[in-house]
Legacy VTK file of the C-alpha trace (Angstrom):
# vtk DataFile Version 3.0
C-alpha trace
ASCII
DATASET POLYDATA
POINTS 85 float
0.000 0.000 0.000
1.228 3.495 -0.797
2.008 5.413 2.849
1.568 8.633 1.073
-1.676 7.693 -0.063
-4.713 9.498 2.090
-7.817 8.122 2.891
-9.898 11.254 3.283
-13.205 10.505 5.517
-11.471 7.588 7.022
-12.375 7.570 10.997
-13.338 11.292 12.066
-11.667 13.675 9.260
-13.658 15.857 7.303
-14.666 15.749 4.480
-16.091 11.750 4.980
-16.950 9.599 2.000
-20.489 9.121 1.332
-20.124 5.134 2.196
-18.371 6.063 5.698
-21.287 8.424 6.345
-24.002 5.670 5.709
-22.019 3.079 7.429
-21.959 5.287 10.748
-25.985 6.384 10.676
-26.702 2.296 10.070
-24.498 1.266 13.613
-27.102 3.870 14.837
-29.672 2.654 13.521
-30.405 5.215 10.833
-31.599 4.902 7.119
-28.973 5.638 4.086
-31.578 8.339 3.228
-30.830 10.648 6.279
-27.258 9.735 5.935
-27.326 11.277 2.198
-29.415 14.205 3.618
-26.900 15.024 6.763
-23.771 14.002 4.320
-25.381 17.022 1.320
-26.471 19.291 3.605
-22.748 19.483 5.370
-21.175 19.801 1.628
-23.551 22.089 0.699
-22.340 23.677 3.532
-18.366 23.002 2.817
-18.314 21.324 6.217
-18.348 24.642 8.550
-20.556 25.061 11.235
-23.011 27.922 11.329
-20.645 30.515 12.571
-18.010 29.421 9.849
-15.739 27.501 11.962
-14.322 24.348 9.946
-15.632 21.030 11.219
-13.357 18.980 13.006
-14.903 15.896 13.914
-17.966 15.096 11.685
-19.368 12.099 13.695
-19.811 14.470 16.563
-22.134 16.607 14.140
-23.634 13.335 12.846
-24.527 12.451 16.286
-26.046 15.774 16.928
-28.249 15.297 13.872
-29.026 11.937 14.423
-30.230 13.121 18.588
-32.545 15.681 16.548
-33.921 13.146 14.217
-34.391 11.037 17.106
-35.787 13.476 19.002
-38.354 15.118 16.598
-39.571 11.422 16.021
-40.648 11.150 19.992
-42.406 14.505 19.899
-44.204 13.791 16.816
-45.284 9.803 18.489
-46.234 12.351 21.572
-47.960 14.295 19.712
-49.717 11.967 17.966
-50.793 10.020 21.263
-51.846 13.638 22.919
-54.735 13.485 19.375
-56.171 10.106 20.719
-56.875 10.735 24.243
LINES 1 86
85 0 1 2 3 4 5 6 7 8 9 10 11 12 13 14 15 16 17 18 19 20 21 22 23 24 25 26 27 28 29 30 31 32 33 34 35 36 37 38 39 40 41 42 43 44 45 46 47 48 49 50 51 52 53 54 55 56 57 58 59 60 61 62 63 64 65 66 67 68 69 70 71 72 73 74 75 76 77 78 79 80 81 82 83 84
């Protein structure tokens, strides 16, 4: 293997490769669909956070979107059960 090849997206580095991306939201239990949405929305977005600052770590981020997914899903369940009582 060539040692000056780089493997960008490999573990934490930004950018990630697409299939890295979708790997990590399936161990969480995630579709590939929300995977391509988080992994286009942070390209659109060059990988910077909303002030600007260059991402470091992008499954930190991922997890953050994945705990809102996550989250809207239980209010909208809550919701849902508040319409039936």
């Amino acid at each position: 293997m060539n040692k000056n090849l780089k493997l960008t997206g490999h573990g934490r580095s930004v950018p990630p490769i697409l299939p890295h991306v979708i790997i990590y939201f399936d161990q969480q239990g995630m579709t590939a669909k929300e995977a391509e949405a988080f992994f286009h929305y942070q390209a659109a977005h060059q990988w910077k956070t909303q002030s600007g600052t260059p991402i470091k770590n992008w499954k930190t981020v991922a997890g953050n979107w994945i705990y809102d997914i996550q989250r809207s899903r239980v209010l909208s369940l809550q919701l849902k059960l508040n319409r039936l009582r």
